[in-house]
N, C-alpha and C positions, 0 to 999 in steps of 0.2 A: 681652575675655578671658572671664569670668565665663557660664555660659549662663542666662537667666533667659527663663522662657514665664507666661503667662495666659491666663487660659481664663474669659469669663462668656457663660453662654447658657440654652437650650432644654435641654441636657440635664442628667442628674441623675448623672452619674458624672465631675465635675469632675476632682477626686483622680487619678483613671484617667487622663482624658487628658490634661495634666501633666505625670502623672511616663514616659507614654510617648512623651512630645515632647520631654522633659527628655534622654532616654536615647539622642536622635538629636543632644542639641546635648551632647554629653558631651565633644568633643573641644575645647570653648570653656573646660573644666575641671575635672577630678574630684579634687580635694585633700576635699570635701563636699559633701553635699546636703541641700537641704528642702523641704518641702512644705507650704504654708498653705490650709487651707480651710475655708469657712462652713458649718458642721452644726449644723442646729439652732439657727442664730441664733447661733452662739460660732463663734471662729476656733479649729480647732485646728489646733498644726501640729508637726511629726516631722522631725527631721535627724538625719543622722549623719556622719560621718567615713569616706573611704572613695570607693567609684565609687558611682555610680548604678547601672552595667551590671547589675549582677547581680539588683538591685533587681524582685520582681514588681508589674506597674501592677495587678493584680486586689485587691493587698491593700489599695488605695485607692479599693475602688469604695462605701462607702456615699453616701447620697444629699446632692448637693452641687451648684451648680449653678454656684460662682464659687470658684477655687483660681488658688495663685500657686506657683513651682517654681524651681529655683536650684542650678546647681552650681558649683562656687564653683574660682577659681582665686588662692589667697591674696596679700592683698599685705599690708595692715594687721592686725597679728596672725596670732599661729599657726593650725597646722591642729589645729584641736579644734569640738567640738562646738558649744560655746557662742559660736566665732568662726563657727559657718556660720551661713546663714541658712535662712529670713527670721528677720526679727528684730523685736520686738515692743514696742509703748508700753506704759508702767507698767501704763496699766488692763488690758490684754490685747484693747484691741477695735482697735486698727491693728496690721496686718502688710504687712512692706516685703520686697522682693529686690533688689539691687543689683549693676550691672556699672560698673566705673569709680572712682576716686579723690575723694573730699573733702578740699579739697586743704587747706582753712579747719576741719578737723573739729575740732581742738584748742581755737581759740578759741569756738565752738560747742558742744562738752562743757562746757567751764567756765562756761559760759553759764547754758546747763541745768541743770546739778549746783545750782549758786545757787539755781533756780526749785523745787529738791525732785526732780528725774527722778532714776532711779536707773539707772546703765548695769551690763549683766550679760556685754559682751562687749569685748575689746581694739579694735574694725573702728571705721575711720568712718564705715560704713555704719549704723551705730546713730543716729549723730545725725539722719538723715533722718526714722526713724519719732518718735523723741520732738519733733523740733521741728515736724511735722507733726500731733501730738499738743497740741502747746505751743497753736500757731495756730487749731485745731479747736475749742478752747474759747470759743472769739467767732462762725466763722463756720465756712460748712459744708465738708464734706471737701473737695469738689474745689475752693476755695478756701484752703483750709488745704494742700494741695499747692501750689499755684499760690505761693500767699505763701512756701513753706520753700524753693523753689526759687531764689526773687529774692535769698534767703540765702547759697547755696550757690554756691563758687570750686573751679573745677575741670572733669573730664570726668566723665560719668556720665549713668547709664540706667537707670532705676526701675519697680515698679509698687507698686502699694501699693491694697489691699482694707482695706473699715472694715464691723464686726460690725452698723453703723448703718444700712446702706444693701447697695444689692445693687448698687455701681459698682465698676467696675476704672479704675483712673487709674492713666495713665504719662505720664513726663516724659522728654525728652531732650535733653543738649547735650554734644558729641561723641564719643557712645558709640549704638551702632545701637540702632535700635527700628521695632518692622515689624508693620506689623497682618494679619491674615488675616482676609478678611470671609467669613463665612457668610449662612446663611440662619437668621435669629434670634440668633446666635451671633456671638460676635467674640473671638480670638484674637492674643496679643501678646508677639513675641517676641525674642531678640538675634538670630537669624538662621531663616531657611524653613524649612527641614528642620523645623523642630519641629510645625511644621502642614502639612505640605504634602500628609499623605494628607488632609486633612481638606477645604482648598480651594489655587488656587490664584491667587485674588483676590486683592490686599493694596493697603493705603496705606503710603506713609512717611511716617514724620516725620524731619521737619530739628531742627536746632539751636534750643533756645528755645522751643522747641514742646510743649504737653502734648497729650492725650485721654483722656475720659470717657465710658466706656458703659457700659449695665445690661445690652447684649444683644441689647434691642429697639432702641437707639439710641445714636450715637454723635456726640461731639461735638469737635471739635477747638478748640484756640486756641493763641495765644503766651501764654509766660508772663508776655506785659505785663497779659494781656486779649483782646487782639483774636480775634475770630472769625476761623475759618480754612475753607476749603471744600480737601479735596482728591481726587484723580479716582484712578478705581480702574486698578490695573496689573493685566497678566495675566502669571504667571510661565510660561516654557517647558520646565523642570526636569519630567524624570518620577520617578516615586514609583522607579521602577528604577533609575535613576542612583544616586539616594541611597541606597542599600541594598546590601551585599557581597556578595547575591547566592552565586555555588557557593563566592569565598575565601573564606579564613579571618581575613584583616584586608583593612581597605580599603583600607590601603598598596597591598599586594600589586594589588587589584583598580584601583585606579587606575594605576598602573607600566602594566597590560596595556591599562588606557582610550585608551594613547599609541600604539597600534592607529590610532584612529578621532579623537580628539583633537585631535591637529595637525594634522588635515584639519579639521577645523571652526576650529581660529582661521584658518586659512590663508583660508576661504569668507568675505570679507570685502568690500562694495559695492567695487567698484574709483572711484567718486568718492570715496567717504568715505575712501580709502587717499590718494587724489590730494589730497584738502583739506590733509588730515593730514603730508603730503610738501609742501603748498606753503607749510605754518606755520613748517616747520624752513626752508625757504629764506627766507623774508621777517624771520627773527628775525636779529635781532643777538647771538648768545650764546644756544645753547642747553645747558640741562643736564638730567640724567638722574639720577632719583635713587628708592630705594625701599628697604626693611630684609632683613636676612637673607639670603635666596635670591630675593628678589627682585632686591635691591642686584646681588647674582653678575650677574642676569641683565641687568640695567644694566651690568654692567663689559665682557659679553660685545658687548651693543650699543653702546660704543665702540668696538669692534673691527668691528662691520658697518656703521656708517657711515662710518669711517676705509680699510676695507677694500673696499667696494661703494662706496660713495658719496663716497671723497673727501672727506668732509666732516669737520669738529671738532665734536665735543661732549665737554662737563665732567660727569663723573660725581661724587657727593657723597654718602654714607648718608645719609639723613631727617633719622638724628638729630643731622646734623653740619650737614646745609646752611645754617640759621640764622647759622651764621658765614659766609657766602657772602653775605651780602645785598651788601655794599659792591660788588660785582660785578654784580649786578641794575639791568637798568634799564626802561621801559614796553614797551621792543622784545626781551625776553627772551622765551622761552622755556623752563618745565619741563615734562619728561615722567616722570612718574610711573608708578609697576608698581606693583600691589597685588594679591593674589589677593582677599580679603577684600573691598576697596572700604573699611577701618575702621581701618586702619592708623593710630595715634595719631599718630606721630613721622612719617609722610606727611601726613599732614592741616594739621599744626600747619608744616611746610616749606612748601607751595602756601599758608598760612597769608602767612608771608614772602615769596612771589612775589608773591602777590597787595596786598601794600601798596605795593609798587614798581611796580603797575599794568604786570606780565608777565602773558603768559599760562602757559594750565597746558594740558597734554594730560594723559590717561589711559588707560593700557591696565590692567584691570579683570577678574577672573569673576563680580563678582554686579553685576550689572543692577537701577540705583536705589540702591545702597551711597552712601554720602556722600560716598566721592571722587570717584566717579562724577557726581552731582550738582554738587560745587561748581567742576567742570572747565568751562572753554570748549570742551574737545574729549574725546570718550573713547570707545574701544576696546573692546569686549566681547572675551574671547580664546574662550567658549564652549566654557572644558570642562568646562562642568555642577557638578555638586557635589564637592567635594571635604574629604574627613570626615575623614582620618587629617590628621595636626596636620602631619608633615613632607609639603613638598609636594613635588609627581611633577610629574602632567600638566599642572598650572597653568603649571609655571616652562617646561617646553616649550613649549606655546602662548604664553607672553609670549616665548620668544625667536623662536617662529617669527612673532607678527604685527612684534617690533622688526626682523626680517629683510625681512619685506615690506614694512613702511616703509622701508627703509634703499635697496632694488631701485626703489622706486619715484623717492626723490628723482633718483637717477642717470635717471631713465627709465626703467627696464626692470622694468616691475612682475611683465609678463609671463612674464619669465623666471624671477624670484622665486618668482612663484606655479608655475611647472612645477618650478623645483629642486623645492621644500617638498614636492609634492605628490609626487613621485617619491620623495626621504626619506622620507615615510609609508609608500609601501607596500613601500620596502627594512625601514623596523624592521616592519612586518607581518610581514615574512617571518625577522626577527629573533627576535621575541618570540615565540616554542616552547616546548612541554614541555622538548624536548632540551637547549637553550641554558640555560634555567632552572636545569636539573640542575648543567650543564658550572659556573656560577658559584656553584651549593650547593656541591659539589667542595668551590671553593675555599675558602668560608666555612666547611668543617669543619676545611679546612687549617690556619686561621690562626684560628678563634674562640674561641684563648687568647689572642693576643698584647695589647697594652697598649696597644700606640705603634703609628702609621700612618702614611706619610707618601705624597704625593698632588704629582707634578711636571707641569707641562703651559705649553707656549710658546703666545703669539700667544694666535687665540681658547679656547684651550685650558686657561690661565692661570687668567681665571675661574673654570672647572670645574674644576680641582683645589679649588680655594678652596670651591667649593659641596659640590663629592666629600667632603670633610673635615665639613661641615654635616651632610650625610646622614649620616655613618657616627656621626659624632659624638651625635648628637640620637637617632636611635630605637636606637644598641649601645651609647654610651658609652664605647667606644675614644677612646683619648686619640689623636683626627686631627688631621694638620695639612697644609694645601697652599699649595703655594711655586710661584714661576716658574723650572721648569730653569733659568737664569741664575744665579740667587742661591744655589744648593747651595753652592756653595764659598766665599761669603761668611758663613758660619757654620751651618745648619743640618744640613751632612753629617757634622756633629761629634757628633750623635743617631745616627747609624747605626752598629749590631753587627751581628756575624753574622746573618743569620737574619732581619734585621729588615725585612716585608714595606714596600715602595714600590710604589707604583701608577702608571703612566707613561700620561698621554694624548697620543695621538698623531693624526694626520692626513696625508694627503699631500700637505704645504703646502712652503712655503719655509723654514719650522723643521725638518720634519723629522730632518735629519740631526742638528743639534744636539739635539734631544732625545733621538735615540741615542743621540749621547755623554755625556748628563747620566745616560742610562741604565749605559751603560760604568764612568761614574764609582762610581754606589753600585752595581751588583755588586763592583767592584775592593774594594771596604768590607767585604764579605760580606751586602749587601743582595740579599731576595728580591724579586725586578724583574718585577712584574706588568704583562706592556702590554696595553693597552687600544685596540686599534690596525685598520685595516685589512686591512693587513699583519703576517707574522709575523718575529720578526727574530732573532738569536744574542743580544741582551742581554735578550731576554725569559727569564725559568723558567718562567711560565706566562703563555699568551694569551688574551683574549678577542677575538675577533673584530667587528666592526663594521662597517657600512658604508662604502663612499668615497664622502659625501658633502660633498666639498666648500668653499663656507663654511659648510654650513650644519652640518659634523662637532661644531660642541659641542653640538649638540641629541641626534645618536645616541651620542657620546661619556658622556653623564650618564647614560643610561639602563642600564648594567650597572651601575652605581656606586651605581643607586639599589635595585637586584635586588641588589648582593652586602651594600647596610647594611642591606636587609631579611631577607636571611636568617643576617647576623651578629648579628641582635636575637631573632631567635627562637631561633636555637641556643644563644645567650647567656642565652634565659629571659625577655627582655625584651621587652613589648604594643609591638609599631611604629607601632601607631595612636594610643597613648597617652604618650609618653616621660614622662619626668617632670621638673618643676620649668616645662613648658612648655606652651601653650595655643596655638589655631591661628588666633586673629585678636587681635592684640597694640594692643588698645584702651586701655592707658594708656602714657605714657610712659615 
């Protein structure tokens, strides 16, 4: 959740680069910020309340060679000052940042309080730096880390700089942490972006695992002890992906990335598609599971393997599937979506597979993330960085690779790959100033209303349910998506006059009944927005769309995701930043 970077090296404007790496990982959450750095032999360090964004990195350029940075997405304690970080031991010579839960911190303050510490913040991130503090007084820091660790229950991702030494020590156990090597220099942070003008080298760390550098040298271990050796990765992310570029938020500019996007998940080893298709046929029970708009895009891939493939698979949220185990067994199979690769409530699921001796597949956007890692099989969908918190082109790449897997177990990978590829360059020619306009239109139409509601059959279903996420997360419109079927089982009892619906449609075998579900709330005095290939008489307003096929929930989400973005700006509202939410949901 939280974004936390480090910096110790060769140069002398620590401070500076920090809080300008901080300000690329702002969408991991801006509830606060800080900044700790070594001047002069003393840690000083500055937070506030508030975003980072606006924040100038020049006003932290005196000379500094080791600083730590943190914006913080609250869970333990309010948003106030004294609950951001970093946070600091009695004597003021350790400073900590923290992403992740202690989950023991209660019995651990009362610990400490006993010993004389004195806490000045509500977080249980405090208890890391005083028991760190505690330990330090016998042996040395990065042992006194090492030791507070073996302490601590829960998930969580740390660094912590001491006034004593010129070392950056991080720890992690299931919360991300990602070095960036330089040249003299070494960089450490919850995700790339925060370094990546700088290099694009890096190691990971796993679970259990700390690192200790000054800069000149780094050193790995587990937090039993053990020495650890690990090999450098090269990242394929350019400095331009990650950057908005001529928009004005990176919602927007990612929406348009689905240009060129779904052709790169779609560019995929056709073995490695074949492995991946002959795991779901040799399983006895396979299930599909992943959070939020991931999850949508798991519900929609029942529908493409039942639909293409003939086949059955169980879909489950993350944070549900833990009551699924009775159902698991060594011949299982889960498939996991994650754009992040850090997904908590995914991790701790494949968690539960994995002791019933299933496997796991992964389809993934960051390359070396920890789902990624601890999967027997995984997918890159390759839609480069993605910064704004509600996600676009990720959730489209993960339904176009779960489509090419789905083509493939039938056989027909080939034709998969020509659908997808042919839907890309129908939404190319989709995605226009003009069309862009045509659903601003409507979002000035309707950017008072309150209530929303979102119907769609078959693979369509899903995407109303996702449609409602979008609109809901960056406007705050109270959305809601149902399956045309169930209107009349209580939910058409919400429709007044006036009262905008949004109907997804396709040229499928629902079709027609999802006219009539349309039929139905105009007869209400609902304003009946289709979303459709075709234009029809229960439409008031149309958006137009491609006829693509199965693969229509993919071009079906993409105006949906252009009318909540321009329902959040006209509303006043950052669509890269909504509130109360962060864009990789690393604790439970």
């Amino acid at each position: 959740m939280c974004g936390i970077f480090g910096y110790v090296g060769k140069r002398v404007d620590a401070g500076r680069i920090v809080v300008r790496g901080l300000k690329n990982l702002e969408y991991r959450g801006y509830d606060s910020w800080g900044v700790a750095r070594m001047i002069d032999g003393d840690i000083t360090v500055q937070k506030k309340v508030g975003k980072i964004g606006s924040v100038n990195p020049e006003s932290f350029a005196e000379l500094s060679g080791i600083a730590i940075a943190h914006s913080r997405w609250a869970t333990h304690g309010g948003v106030t000052e004294g609950n951001a970080h970093p946070h600091v031991s009695c004597d003021g010579t350790i400073a900590i940042v923290h992403n992740g839960i202690i989950e023991n911190y209660q019995i651990l303050r009362t610990a400490l309080k006993k010993k004389g510490h004195a806490f000045r913040s509500e977080t249980d991130t405090e208890v890391i730096v005083h028991l760190i503090e505690e330990y330090a007084k016998k042996e040395s820091f990065a042992e006194a880390v090492r030791h507070a660790c073996r302490d601590f229950q829960g998930r969580y991702a740390f660094l912590a700089m001491h006034a004593g030494t010129n070392e950056l020590v991080a720890a992690r156990t299931g919360s991300p942490l990602i070095i960036g090597v330089g040249e003299g220099e070494y960089f450490i942070a919850s995700d790339i972006p925060a370094f990546l003008e700088h290099t694009k080298t890096v190691n990971y760390l796993d679970d259990g695992e700390m690192v200790v550098t000054n800069g000149k040298e780094i050193h790995f271990c587990s937090i039993e002890g053990e020495p650890l050796k690990k090999r450098n990765v090269k990242i394929t992310w350019s400095i331009e992906q990650a950057e908005k570029g001529e928009y004005d938020h990176f919602m927007l500019k990612e929406i348009m990335d689905q240009k060129e996007s779904i052709a790169r998940a779609v560019n995929q080893d056709e073995e490695h598609i074949e492995v991946l298709a002959q795991a779901i046929r040799d399983a006895k029970g396979t299930f599909l599971s992943g959070c939020g708009t991931a999850g949508k895009v798991c519900m929609a891939a029942e529908y493409f393997f039942s639909v293409i493939a003939e086949h059955h698979v169980n879909y489950a949220p993350a944070s549900e599937f833990p009551l699924y185990h009775h159902f698991l067994v060594p011949e299982s199979l889960l498939i996991v979506v994650s754009q992040s690769g850090e997904t908590a409530d995914v991790l701790e699921a494949m968690k539960v597979a994995k002791t019933k001796g299933a496997k796991v597949l992964s389809i993934v956007n960051v390359e070396g993330s920890s789902i990624a890692r601890a999967s027997d099989y995984s997918l890159l969908i390759n839609a480069g960085p993605e910064r704004a918190v509600a996600s676009t082109k990720a959730a489209t790449g993960q339904m176009a690779v779960l489509l090419l897997i789905a083509h493939a177990l039938k056989g027909k990978l080939n034709r998969g790959r020509s659908l997808l590829l042919e839907t890309t360059a129908q939404i190319n020619d989709m995605l226009n100033p003009r069309y862009l306009k045509h659903i601003e239109k409507l979002a000035e139409q309707i950017k008072h209303e309150e209530n929303l509601y979102i119907i769609g059959k078959g693979l369509n279903y899903p995407m109303a349910l996702e449609s409602a996420i979008k609109i809901q997360e960056v406007s705050y419109v109270h959305a809601e998506g149902f399956a045309g079927g169930e209107l009349k089982h209580g939910p058409i009892a919400l429709i007044q006059k006036g009262t905008p619906c949004i109907a997804l449609l396709g040229n499928d075998e629902v079709h027609t009944d999802t006219l009539s579900n349309c039929m139905e709330l105009r007869a209400r005095g609902a304003y009946v927005i289709g979303i459709s290939p075709e234009n029809d008489e229960a439409f008031d307003y149309w958006i137009r769309v491609p006829d693509a096929g199965v693969a229509q929930a993919i071009v079906n989400i993409i105006p949906v995701q252009i009318l909540a973005y321009h329902l959040a700006v006209l509303r006043g509202k950052n669509p890269d930043m909504p509130r109360n939410l962060a864009k990789s949901v690393t604790v439970k």
